[in-house]
C-alpha positions in Angstrom: 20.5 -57.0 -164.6 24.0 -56.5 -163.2 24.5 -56.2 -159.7 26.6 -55.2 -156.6 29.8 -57.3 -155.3 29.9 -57.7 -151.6 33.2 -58.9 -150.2 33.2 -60.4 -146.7 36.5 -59.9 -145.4 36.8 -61.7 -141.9 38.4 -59.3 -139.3 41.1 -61.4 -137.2 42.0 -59.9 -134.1 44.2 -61.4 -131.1 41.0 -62.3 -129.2 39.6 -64.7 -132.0 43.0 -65.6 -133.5 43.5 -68.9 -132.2 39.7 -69.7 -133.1 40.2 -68.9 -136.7 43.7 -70.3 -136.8 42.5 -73.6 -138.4 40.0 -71.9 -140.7 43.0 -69.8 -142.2 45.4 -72.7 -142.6 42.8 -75.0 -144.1 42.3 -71.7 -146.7 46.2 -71.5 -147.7 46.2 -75.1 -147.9 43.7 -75.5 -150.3 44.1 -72.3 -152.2 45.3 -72.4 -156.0 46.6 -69.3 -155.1 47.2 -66.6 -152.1 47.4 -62.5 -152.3 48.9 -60.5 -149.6 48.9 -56.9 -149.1 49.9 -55.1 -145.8 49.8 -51.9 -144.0 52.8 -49.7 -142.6 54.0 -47.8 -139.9 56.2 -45.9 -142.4 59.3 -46.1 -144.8 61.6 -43.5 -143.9 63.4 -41.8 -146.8 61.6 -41.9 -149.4 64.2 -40.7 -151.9 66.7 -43.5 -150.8 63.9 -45.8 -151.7 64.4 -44.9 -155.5 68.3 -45.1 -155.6 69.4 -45.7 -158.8 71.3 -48.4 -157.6 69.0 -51.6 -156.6 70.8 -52.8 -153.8 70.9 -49.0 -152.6 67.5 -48.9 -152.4 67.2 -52.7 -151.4 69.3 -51.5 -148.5 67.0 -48.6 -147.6 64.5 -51.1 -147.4 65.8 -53.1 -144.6 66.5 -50.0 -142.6 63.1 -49.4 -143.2 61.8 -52.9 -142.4 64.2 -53.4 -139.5 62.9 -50.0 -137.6 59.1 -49.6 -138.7 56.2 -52.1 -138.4 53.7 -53.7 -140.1 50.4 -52.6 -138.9 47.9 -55.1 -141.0 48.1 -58.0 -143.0 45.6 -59.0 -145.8 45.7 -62.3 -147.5 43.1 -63.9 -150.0 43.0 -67.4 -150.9 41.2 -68.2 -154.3 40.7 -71.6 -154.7 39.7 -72.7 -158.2 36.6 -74.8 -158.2 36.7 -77.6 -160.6 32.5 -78.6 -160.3 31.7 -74.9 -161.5 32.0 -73.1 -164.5 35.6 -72.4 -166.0 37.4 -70.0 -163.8 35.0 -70.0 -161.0 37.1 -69.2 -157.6 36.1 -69.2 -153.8 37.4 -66.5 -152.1 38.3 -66.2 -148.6 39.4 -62.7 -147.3 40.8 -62.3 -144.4 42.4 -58.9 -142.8 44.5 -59.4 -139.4 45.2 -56.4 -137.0 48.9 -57.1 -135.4 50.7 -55.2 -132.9 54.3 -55.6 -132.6 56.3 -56.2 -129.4 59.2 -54.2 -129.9 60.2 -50.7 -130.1 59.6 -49.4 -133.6 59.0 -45.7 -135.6 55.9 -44.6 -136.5 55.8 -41.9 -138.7 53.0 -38.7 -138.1 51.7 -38.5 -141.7 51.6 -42.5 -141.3 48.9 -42.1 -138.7 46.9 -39.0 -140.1 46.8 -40.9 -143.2 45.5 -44.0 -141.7 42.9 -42.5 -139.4 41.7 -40.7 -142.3 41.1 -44.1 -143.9 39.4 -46.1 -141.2 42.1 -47.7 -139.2 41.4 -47.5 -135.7 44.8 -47.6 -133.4 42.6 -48.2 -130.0 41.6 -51.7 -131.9 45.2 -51.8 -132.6 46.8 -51.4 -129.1 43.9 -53.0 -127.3 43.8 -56.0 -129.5 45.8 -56.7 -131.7 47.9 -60.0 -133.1 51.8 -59.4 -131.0 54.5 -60.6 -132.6 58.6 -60.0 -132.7 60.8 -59.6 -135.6 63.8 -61.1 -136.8 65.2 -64.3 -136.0 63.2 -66.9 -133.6 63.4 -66.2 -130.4 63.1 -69.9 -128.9 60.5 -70.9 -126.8 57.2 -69.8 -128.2 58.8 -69.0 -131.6 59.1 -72.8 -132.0 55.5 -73.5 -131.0 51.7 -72.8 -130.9 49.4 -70.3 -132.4 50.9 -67.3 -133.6 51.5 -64.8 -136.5 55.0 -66.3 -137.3 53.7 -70.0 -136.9 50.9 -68.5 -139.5 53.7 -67.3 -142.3 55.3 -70.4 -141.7 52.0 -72.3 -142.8 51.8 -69.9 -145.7 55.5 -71.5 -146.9 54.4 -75.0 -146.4 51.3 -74.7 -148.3 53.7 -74.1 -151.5 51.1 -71.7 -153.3 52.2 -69.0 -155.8 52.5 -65.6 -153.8 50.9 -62.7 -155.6 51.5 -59.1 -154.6 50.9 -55.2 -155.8 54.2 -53.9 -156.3 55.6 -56.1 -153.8 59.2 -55.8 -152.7 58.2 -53.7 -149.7 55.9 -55.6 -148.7 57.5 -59.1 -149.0 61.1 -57.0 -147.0 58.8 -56.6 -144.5 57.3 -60.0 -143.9 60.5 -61.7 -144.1 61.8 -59.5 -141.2 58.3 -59.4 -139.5 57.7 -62.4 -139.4 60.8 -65.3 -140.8 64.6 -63.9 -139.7 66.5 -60.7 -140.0 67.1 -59.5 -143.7 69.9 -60.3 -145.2 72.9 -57.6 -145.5 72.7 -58.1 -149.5 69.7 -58.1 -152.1 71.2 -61.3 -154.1 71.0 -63.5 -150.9 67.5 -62.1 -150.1 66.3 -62.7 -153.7 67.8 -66.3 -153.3 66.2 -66.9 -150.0 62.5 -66.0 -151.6 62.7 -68.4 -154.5 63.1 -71.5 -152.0 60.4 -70.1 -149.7 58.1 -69.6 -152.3 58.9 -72.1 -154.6 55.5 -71.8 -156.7 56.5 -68.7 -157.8 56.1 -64.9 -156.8 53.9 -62.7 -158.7 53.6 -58.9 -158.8 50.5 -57.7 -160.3 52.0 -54.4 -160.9 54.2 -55.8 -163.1 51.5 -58.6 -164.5 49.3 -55.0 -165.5 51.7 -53.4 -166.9 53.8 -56.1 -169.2 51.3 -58.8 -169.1 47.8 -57.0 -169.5 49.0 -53.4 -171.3 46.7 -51.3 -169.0 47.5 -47.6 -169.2 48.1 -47.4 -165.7 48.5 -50.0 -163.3 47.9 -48.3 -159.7 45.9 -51.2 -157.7 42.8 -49.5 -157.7 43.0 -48.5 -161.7 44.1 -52.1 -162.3 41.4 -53.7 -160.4 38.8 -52.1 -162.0 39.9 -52.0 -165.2 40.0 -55.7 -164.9 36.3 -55.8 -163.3 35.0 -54.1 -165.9 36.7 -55.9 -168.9 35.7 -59.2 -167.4 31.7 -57.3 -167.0 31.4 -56.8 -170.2 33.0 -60.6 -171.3 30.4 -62.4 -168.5 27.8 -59.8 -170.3 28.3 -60.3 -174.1 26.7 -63.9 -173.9 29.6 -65.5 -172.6 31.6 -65.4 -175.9 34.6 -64.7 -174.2 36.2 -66.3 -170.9 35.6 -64.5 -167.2 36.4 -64.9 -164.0 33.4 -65.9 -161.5 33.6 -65.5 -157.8 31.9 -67.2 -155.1 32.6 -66.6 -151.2 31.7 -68.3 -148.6 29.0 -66.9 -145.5 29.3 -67.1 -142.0 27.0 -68.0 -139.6 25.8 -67.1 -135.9 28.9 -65.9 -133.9 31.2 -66.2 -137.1 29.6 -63.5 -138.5 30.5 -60.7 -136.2 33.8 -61.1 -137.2 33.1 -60.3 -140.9 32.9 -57.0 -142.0 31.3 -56.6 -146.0 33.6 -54.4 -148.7 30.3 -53.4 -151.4 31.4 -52.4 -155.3 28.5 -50.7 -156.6 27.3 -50.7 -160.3 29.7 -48.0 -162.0 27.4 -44.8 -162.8 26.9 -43.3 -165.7 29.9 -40.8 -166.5 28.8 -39.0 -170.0 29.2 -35.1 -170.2 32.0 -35.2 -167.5 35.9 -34.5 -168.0 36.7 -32.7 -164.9 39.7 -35.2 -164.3 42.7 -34.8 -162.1 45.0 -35.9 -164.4 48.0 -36.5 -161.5 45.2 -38.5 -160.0 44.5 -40.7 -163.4 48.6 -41.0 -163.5 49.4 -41.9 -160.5 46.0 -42.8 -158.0 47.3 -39.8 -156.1 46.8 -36.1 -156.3 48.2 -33.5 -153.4 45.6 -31.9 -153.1 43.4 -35.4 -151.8 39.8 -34.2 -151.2 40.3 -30.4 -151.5 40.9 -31.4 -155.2 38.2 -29.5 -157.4 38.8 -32.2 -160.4 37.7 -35.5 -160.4 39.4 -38.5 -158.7 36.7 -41.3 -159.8 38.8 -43.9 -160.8 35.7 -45.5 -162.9 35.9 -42.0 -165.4 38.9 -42.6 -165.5 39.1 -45.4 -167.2 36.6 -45.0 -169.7 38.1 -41.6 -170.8 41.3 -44.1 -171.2 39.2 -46.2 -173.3 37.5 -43.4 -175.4 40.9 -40.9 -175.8 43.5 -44.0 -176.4 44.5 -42.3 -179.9 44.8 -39.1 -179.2 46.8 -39.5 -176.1 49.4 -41.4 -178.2 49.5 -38.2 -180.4 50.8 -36.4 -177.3 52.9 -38.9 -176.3 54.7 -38.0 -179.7 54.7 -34.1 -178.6 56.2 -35.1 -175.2 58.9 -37.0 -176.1 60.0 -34.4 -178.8 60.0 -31.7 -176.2 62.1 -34.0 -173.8 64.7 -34.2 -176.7 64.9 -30.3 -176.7 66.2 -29.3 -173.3 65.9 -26.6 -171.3 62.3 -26.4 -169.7 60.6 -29.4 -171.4 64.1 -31.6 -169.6 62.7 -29.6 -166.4 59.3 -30.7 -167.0 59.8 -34.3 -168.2 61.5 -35.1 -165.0 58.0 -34.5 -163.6 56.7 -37.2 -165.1 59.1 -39.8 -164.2 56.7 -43.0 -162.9 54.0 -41.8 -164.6 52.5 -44.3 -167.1 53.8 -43.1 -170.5 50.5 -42.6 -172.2 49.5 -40.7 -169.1 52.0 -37.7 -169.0 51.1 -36.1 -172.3 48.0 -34.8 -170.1 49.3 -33.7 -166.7 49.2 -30.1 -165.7 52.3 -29.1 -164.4 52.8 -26.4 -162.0 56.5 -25.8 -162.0 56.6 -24.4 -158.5 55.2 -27.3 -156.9 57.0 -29.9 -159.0 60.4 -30.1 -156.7 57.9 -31.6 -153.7 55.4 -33.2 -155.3 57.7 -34.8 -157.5 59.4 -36.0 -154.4 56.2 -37.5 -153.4 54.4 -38.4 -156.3 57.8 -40.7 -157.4 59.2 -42.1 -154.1 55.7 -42.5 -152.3 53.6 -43.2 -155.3 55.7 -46.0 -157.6 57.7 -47.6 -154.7 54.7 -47.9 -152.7 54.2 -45.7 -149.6 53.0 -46.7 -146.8 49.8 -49.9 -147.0 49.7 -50.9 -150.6 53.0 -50.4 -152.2 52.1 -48.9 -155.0 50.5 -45.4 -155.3 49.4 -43.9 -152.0 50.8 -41.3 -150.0 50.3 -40.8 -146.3 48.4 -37.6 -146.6 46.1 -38.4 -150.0 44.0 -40.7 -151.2 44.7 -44.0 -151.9 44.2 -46.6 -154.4 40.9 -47.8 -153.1 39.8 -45.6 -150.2 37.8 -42.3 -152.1 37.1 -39.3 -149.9 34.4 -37.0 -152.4 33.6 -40.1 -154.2 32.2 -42.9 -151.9 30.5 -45.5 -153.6 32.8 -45.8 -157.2 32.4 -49.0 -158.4 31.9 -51.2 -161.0 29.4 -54.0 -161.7 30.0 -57.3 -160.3 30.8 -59.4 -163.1 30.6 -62.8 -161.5 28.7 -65.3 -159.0 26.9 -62.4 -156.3 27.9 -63.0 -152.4 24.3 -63.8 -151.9 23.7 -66.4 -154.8 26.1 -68.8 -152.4 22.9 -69.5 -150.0 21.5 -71.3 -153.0 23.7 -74.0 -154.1 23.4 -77.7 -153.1 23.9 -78.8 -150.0 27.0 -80.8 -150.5 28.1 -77.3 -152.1 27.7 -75.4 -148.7 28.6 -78.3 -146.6 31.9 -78.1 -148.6 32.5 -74.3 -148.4 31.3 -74.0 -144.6 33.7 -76.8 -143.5 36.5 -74.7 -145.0 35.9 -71.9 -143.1 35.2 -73.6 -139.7 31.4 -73.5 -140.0 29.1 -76.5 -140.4 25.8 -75.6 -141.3 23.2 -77.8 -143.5 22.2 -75.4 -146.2 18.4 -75.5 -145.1 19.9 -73.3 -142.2 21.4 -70.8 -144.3 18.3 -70.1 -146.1 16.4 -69.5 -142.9 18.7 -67.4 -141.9 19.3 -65.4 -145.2 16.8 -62.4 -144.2 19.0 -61.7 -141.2 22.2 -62.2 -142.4 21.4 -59.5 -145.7 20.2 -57.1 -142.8 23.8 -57.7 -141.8 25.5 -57.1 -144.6 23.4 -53.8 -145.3 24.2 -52.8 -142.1 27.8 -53.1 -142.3 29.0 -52.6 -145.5 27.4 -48.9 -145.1 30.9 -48.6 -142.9 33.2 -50.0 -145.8 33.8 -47.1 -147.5 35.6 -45.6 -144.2 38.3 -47.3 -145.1 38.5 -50.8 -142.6 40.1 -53.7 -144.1 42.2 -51.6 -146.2 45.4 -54.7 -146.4 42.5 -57.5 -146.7 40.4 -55.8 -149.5 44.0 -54.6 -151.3 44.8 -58.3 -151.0 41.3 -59.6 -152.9 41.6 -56.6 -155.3 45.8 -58.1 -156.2 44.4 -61.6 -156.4 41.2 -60.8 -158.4 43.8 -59.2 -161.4 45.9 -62.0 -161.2 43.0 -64.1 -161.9 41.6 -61.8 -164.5 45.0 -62.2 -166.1 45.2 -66.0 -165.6 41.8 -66.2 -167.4 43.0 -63.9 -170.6 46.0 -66.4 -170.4 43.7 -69.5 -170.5 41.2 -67.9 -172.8 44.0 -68.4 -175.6 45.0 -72.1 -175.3 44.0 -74.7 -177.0 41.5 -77.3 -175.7 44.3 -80.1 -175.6 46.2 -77.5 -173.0 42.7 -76.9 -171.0 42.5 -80.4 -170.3 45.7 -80.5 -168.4 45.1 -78.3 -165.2 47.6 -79.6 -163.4 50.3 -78.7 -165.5 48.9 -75.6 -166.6 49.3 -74.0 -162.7 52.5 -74.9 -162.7 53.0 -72.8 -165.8 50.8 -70.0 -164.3 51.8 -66.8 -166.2 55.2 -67.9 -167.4 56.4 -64.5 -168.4 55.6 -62.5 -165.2 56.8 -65.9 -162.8 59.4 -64.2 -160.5 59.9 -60.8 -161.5 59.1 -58.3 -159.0 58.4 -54.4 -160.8 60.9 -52.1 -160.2 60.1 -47.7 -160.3 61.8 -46.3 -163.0 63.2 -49.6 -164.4 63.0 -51.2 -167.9 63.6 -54.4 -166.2 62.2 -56.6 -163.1 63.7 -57.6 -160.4 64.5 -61.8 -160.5 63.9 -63.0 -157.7 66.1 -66.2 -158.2 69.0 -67.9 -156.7 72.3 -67.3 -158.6 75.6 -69.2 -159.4 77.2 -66.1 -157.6 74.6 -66.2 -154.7 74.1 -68.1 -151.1 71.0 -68.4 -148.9 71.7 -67.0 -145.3 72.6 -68.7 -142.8 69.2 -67.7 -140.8 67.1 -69.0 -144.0 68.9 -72.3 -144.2 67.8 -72.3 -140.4 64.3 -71.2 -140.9 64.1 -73.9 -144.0 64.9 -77.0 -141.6 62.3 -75.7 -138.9 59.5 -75.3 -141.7 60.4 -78.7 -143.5 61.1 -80.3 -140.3 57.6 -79.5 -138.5 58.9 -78.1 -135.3 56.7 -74.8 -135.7 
């Protein structure tokens, strides 16, 4: 019988930073590969951030980046596990609350949106991780236990780097947390692909050119992909799947750890009560006053069940686009909206000058936490308002099945984390812990770890799409790991999704391009082990 994911996500605050530090580096270190997702203090103008220029909007990014903040920082390390079944990860989620020192904007609909989802600003101001932007400012910048020291260990591990729509987010890290941005977006580009020389992946782009999903909203994406890979682990393991193990945490560690659940997906026949700007887009003005449905899980099996039909209207849409006049006004509605989706949107043509404003410049360039279809009033990819518990069924290895491996099995996975327990222990201490978990993943659906669940949701559909990749090769090519991760995805390698663009953006160093002067800087402090 299927069951219930639980996600531990470990809750890093300035008061237990320096205590984790080791457990988090040992994580990237041995990671196959690491997810990041991070949380805003705002963007500023949202229309600049859909120029039609690229290095217009790359521009209005680094204003954007230079004078807000980043609030949280998710990362998730999956580590392939070679004694398991194929594609069998272990997962370590972790979700850090920083504070920066300087002067920077926060924007009012940033904070009702956030409150409104869990994140808790006393926690913020009373504890969280400081940190400066820009360039190094000597002294402590050079040395110790700290958020930039921690990025910097991210660039020596040499992992690939997988985000959700991630140009915002990867701005804002490299001015958070490396040097100050670079004036143009060829340099920046060039910088990234010798930071990250394992590659950059953008799951947004991964769903939408790599998997074919009809929409690719984080949420949509993820749980599409969950539910795909259910039903593969389910039909007698005739097709490949992703399995997930995580690791537990014991006595003191475990008040640190706060539990994400994703129920069993319920039953959904008889209902079509849909929002369809919610199916489009994982956003709908109206948030929880909305009267139609925003479960994301009815969603997608209405996808599944209505594919032909929807292309039919596709048809009709595009012929009334071609005739002008209204159906031009109307079209321009749609514009980010997956193709297949805007056949079915109700348009009120009153509304459409704002919410178009919104849905387009907050919802496809990433407003805000996830980059990629929230808005600071609304609901989110993953946080649900009228709709707590959505979910699908856990397709792989349960949280609690870890307590009952062999012990060199544990030792291994509690050594990575800092914790070294015999696995006799564990299982004493398995009716307590579960009254743990019950207890707090009750609070989950509030909204906390929003940037460190994001992250495991981005690196579970890379895997998912790693797996579909794998499931097609040949045994000869199977046998040849090594290789093959270097190959990871060798379509989507590099190319960061653009709104309203036919093609990525490279990120790649040009004949025509330079790295700044402050990355060349950075590069010989990384390499030469002075942080």
């Amino acid at each position: 019988m299927a069951c219930s994911l639980v996600v531990p996500v470990i809750d890093v605050q300035n008061n237990n930073f320096k205590e984790l530090w080791p457990a988090m580096v040992l994580a990237m270190k041995t990671s196959s590969f690491i997810a990041l997702d991070t949380e805003l203090s705002g963007l500023g103008n949202r229309k600049s951030l859909l120029a039609e220029s690229i290095e217009d909007r790359y521009k209005a990014i680094c204003h954007a980046a230079r004078s807000r903040s980043i609030l949280s920082l998710g990362f998730a390390c999956y580590k392939k596990l070679d004694n398991k079944a194929p594609d069998t990860y272990l997962v370590q989620v972790y979700n850090l609350t920083l504070l920066c020192s300087e002067e920077y904007i926060i924007e009012p609909q940033s904070v009702q949106f956030l409150v409104q989802h869990g994140f808790d600003f006393n926690k913020q101001y009373a504890s969280g991780i400081p940190y400066c932007k820009g360039n190094d400012k000597g002294g402590s910048d050079d040395r110790g236990v700290h958020i930039r020291a921690l990025f910097t260990e991210l660039l020596r591990a040499k992992k690939p780097l997988v985000l959700h729509n991630g140009l915002i987010d990867m701005a804002f890290l490299y001015q958070s947390f490396y040097a100050h941005l670079p004036e143009r977006l060829a340099t920046f580009t060039a910088d990234l692909s010798e930071m990250f020389p394992a590659g950059i992946y953008d799951t947004k782009y991964v769903t939408e050119f790599e998997l074919r999903l009809t929409a690719s909203y984080l949420e949509y994406a993820y749980k599409k992909c969950k539910l795909d890979n259910s039903r593969s682990m389910t039909s007698k393991g005739t097709g490949p799947h992703v399995h997930l193990e995580f690791c537990q945490y014991a006595g003191h560690m475990s008040s640190y750890v706060d539990y994400r659940s994703c129920p069993v997906v319920a039953s959904t026949e008889g209902q079509t009560d849909i929002c369809q700007r919610f199916s489009a887009f994982g956003w709908c003005p109206n948030g929880a006053q909305c009267p139609l449905s925003h479960d994301t899980d009815l969603i997608i099996l209405q996808d599944e069940k209505g594919g032909g039909e929807k292309r039919k209207k596709r048809k009709r849409q595009r012929d009334k686009k071609k005739g002008g006049g209204k159906a031009a006004e109307e079209s321009s509605v749609f514009e980010g909206a997956p193709e297949n989706k805007r056949s079915h949107m109700e348009v009120d043509l009153e509304e459409t000058p704002d919410d178009q404003q919104k849905a387009e410049s907050c919802l496809e360039s990433g407003l805000l936490t996830d980059n990629d279809g929230n808005t600071q009033q609304n609901e989110g990819e993953n946080m649900k308002t009228d709709n707590d518990g959505n979910g699908v069924c856990e397709d792989s290895t349960d949280f609690r099945k870890s307590f009952t491996t062999d012990d060199d099995t544990n030792a291994k996975r509690d050594t990575k984390n800092g914790v070294e327990m015999r696995a006799e222990d564990e299982k004493e201490k398995l009716t307590d812990h579960q009254s743990k978990i019950d207890d707090q993943k009750k609070k989950a659906d509030a909204g906390t770890h929003r940037a460190g669940f994001d992250a495991f949701m981005t690196g579970y559909i890379f895997a998912c799409a790693l797996t579909k990749k794998d499931g097609a090769g040949s045994e000869e090519e199977k046998d040849h790991q090594k290789e093959k991760e270097q190959s990871w995805l060798p379509t989507c390698v590099n190319k960061v999704y653009l709104s309203g663009k036919a093609a990525p953006l490279n990120v790649v160093k040009s004949t025509f391009s330079k790295s700044s002067k402050a990355h060349v800087h950075k590069m010989e402090i990384v390499w030469g082990g002075r942080v």
